[in-house]
TORKOL-4160 file (C-alpha; in steps of 0.2 Angstrom, whole numbers, padded with zeros to 4 digits, m for minus):
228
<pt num="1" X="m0012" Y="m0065" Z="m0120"/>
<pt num="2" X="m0009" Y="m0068" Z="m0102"/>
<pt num="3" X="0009" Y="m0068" Z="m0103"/>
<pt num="4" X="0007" Y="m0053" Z="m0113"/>
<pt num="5" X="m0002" Y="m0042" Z="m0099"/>
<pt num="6" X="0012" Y="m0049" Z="m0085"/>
<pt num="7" X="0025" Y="m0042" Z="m0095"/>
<pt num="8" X="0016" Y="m0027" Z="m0098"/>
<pt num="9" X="0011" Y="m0024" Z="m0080"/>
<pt num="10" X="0028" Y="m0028" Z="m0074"/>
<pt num="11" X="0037" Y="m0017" Z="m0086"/>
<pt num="12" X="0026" Y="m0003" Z="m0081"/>
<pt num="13" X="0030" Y="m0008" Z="m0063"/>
<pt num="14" X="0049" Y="m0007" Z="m0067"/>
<pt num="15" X="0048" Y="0010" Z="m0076"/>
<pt num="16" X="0039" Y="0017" Z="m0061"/>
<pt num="17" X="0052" Y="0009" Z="m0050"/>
<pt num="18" X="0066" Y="0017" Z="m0060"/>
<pt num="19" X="0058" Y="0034" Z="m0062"/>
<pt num="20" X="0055" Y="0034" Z="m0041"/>
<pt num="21" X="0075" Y="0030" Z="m0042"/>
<pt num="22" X="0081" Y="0045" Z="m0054"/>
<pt num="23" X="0068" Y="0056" Z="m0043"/>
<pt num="24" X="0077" Y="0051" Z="m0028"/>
<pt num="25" X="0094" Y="0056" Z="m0035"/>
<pt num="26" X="0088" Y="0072" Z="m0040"/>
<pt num="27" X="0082" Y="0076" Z="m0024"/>
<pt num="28" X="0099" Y="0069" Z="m0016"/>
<pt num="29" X="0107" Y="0087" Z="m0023"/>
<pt num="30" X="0095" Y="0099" Z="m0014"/>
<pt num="31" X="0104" Y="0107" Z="0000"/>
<pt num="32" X="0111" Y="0097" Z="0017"/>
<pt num="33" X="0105" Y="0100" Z="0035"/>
<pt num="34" X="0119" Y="0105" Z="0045"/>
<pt num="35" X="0113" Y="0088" Z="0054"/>
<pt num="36" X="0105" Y="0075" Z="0048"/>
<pt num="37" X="0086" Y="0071" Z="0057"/>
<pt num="38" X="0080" Y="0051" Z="0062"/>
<pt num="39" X="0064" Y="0051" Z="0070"/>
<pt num="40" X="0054" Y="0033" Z="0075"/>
<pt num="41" X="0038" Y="0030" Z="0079"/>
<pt num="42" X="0022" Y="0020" Z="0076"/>
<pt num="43" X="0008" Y="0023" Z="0065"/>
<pt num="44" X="m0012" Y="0016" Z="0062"/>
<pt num="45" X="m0026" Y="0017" Z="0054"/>
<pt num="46" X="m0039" Y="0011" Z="0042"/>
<pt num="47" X="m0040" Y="0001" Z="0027"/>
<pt num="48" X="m0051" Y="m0002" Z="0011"/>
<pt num="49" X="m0046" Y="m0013" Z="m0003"/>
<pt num="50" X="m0050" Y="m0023" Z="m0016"/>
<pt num="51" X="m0043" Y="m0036" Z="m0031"/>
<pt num="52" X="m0044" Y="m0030" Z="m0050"/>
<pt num="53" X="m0048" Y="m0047" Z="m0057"/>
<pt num="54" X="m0044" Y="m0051" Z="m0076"/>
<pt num="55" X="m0057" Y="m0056" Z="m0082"/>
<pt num="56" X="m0071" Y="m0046" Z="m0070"/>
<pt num="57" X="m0079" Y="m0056" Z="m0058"/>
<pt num="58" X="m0096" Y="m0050" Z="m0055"/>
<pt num="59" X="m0103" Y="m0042" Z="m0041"/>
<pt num="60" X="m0087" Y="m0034" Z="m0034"/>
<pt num="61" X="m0092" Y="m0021" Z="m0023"/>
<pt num="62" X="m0089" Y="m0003" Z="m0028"/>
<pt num="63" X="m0079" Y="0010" Z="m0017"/>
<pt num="64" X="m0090" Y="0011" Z="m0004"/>
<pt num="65" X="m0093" Y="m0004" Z="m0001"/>
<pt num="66" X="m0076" Y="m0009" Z="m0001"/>
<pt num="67" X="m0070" Y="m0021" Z="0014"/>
<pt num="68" X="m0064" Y="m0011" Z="0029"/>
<pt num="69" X="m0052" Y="m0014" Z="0040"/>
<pt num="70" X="m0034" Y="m0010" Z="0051"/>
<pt num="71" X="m0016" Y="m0007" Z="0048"/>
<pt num="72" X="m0004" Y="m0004" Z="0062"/>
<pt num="73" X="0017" Y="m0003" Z="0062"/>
<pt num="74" X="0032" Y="0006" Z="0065"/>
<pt num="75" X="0041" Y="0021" Z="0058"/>
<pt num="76" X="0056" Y="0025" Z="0055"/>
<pt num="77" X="0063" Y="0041" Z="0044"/>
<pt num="78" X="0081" Y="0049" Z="0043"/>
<pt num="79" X="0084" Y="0064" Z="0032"/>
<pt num="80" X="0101" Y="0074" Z="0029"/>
<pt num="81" X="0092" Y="0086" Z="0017"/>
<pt num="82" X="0079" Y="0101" Z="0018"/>
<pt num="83" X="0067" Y="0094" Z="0008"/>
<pt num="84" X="0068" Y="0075" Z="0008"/>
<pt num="85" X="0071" Y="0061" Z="0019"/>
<pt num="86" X="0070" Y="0040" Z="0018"/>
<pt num="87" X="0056" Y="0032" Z="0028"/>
<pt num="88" X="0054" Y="0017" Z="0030"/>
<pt num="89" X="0042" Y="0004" Z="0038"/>
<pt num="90" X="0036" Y="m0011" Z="0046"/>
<pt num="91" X="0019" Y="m0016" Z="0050"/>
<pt num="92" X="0003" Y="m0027" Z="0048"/>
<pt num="93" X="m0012" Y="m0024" Z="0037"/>
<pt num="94" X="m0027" Y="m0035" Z="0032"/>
<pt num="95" X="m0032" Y="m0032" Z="0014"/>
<pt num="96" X="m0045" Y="m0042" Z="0005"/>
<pt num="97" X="m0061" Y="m0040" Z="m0006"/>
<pt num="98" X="m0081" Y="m0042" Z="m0005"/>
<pt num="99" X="m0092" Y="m0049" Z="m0020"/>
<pt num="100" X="m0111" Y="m0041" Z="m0015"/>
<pt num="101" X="m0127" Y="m0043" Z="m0020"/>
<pt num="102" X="m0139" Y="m0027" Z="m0016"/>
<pt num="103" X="m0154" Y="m0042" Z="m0018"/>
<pt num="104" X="m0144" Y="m0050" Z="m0004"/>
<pt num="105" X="m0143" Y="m0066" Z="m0013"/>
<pt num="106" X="m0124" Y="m0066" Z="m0009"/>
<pt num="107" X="m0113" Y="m0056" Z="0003"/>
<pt num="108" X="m0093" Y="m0061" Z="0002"/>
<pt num="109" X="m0076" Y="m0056" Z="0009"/>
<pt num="110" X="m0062" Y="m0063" Z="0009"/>
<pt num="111" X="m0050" Y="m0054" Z="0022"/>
<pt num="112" X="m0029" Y="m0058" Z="0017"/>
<pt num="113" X="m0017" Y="m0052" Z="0032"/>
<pt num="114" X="m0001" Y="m0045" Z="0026"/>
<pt num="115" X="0015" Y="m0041" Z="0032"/>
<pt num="116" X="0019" Y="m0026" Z="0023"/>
<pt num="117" X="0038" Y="m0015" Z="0022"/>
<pt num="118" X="0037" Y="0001" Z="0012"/>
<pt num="119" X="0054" Y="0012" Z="0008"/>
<pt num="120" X="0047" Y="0026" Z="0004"/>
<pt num="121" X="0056" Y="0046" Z="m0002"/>
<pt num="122" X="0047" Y="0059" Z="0011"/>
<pt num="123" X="0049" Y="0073" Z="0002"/>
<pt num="124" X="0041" Y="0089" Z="0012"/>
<pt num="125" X="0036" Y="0108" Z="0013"/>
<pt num="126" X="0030" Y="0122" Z="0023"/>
<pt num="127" X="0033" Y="0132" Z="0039"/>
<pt num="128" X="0041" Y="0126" Z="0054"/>
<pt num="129" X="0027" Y="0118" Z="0066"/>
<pt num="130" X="0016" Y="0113" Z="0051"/>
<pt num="131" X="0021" Y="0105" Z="0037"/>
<pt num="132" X="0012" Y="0096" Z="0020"/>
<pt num="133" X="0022" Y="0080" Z="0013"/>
<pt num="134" X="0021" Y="0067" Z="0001"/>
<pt num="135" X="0026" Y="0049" Z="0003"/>
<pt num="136" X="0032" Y="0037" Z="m0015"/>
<pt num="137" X="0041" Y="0022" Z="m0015"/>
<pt num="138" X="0042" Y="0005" Z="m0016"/>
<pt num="139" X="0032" Y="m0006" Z="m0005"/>
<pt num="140" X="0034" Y="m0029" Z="m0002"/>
<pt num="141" X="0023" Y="m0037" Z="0008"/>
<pt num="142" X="0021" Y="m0057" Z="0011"/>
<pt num="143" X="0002" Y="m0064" Z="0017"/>
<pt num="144" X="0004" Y="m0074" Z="0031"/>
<pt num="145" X="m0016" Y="m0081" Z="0030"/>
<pt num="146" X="m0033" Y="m0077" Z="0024"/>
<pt num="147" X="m0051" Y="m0079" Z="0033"/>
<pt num="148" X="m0068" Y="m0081" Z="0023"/>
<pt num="149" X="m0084" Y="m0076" Z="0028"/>
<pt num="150" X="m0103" Y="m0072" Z="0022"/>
<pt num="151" X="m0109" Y="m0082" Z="0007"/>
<pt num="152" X="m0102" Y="m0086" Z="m0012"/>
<pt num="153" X="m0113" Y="m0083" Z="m0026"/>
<pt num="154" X="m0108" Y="m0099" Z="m0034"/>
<pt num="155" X="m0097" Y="m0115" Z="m0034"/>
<pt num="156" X="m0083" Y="m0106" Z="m0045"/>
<pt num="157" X="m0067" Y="m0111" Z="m0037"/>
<pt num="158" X="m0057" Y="m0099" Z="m0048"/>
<pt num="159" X="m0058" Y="m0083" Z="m0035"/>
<pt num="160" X="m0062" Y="m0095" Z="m0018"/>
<pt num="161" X="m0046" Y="m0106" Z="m0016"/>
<pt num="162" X="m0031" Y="m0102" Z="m0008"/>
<pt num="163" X="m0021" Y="m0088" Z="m0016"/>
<pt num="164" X="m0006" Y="m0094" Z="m0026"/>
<pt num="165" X="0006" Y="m0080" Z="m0023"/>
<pt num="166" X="0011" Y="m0074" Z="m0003"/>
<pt num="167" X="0025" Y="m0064" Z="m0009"/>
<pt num="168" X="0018" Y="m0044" Z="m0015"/>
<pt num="169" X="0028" Y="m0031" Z="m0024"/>
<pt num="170" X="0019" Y="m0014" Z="m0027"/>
<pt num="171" X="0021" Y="0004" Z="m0027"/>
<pt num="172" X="0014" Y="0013" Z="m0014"/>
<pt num="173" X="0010" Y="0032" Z="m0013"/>
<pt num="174" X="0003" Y="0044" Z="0000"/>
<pt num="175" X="0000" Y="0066" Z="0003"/>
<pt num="176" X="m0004" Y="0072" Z="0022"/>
<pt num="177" X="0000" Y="0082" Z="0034"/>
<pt num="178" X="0009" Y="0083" Z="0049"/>
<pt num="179" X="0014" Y="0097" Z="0066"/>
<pt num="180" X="0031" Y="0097" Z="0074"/>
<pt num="181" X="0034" Y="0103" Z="0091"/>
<pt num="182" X="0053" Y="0102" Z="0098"/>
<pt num="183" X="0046" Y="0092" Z="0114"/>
<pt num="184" X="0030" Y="0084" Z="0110"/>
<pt num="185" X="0035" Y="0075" Z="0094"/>
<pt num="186" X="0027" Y="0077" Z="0077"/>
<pt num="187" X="0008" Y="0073" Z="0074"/>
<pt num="188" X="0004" Y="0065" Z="0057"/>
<pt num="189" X="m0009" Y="0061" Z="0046"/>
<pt num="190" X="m0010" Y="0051" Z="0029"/>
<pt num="191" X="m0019" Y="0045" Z="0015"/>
<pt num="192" X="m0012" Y="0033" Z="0004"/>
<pt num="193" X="m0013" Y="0021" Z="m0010"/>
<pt num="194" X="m0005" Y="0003" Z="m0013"/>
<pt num="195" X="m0005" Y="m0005" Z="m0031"/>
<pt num="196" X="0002" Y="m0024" Z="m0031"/>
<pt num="197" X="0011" Y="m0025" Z="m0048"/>
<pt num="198" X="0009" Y="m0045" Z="m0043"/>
<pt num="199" X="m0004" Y="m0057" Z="m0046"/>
<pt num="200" X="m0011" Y="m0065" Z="m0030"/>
<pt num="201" X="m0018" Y="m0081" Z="m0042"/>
<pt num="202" X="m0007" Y="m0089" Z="m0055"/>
<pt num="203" X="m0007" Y="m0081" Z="m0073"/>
<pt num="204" X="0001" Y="m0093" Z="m0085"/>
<pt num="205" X="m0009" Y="m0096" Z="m0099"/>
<pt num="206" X="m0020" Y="m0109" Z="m0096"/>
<pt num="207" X="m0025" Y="m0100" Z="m0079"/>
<pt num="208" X="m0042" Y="m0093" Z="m0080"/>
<pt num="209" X="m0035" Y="m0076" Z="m0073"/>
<pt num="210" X="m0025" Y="m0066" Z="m0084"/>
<pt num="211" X="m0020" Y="m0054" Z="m0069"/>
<pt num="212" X="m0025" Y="m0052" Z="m0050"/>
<pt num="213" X="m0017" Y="m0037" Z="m0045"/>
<pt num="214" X="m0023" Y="m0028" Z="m0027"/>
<pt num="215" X="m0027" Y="m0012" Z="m0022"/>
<pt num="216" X="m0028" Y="m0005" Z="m0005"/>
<pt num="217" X="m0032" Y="0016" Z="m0001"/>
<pt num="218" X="m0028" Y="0020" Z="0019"/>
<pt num="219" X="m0030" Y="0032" Z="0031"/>
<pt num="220" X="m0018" Y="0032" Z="0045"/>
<pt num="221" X="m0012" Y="0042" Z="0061"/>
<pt num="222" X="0006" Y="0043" Z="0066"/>
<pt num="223" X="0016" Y="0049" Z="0081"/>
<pt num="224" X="0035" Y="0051" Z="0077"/>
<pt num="225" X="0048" Y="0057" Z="0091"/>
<pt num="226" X="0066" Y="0063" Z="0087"/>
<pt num="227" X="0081" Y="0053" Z="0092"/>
<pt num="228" X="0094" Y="0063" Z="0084"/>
């Protein structure tokens, strides 16, 4: 059964991968800029994550209660079409999850810090100065550590020990907004969505998860400048 949702949760991963691919294509045929646009810059933000365990651990705190915490990284985009560009980038985020107990019999968060590169198809619209966007691509990461704190509900050591898996592969997704100005830069803000398509415990048969897979929702301000 395990091995059955791996290759279903990878397959699905792979579908999305191909589809972001035969989008990007598409798009490759809208109409050229004159001259094509890099821009760099840096971005940050806030995080809130957690870890869709298979099967459920209990008392995994709902959305608002999800763990929060920082991103920060760098930015860079180059576009030769009107509508589309490629960003890509490089930064830091901690991620984790919290089990919680409203009778405060147990609080727990384990915090994972990521090194994380998305590629990502910017694909954009409106006026001159003001524009709307959206962000979709492919996004690795690798987690360099993890930090524990508050109090376990029990001894299980199923969801407490070390992750198995450093190395993350997920799609990542984002809508915002941003203002451009030919001598002040561009201003921009962004919500997004990251889903791991990959476990973070192992999931082989006789594991006791059948799937790990994290998700991560963040908010993030960025400042761009163009070089070209």
């Amino acid at each position: 059964m395990a091995d059955t949702r791996i290759h279903i949760l990878s397959s699905r991963g792979v579908k999305l991968l191909l589809l972001l691919l035969l989008a990007g294509i598409r798009l490759s045929a809208q109409p050229r800029l004159e001259h094509a646009e890099m821009f760099v810059g840096a971005y940050g933000g806030v995080t809130m994550s957690t870890v869709f365990f298979s099967p459920k651990v209990s008392g995994m705190s709902d959305l608002l209660k999800w763990p929060l915490s920082w991103n920060a990284g760098a930015v860079f985009r180059y576009g030769a079409h009107k509508v589309c560009s490629i960003q890509v980038e490089a930064g830091y985020a901690q991620r984790g999850w919290r089990e919680y107990s409203s009778a405060g019999e147990y609080d727990y968060y384990r915090k994972l810090h990521y090194i994380q590169v998305p590629v990502l198809a910017h694909i954009h619209f409106g006026g001159k100065h003001v524009q709307g966007f959206v962000n979709v691509g492919p996004q690795i990461g690798y987690c360099l550590g993890s930090q524990e704190s508050g109090t376990k509900q029990s001894t299980s050591v199923y969801q407490y020990r070390d992750i198995d898996h450093a190395f993350d592969w997920g799609l990542a997704g984002g809508l915002g907004v941003y203002g451009m100005h030919r001598k002040a830069g561009v201003f921009q803000l962004e919500a997004r969505v990251h889903y791991s398509f990959g476990s973070i415990y192992n999931n082989a048969r006789a594991e006791h998860f059948a799937s790990s897979n994290m998700f991560t929702v963040s908010v993030n301000f960025a400042y761009l400048w163009q070089i070209r």
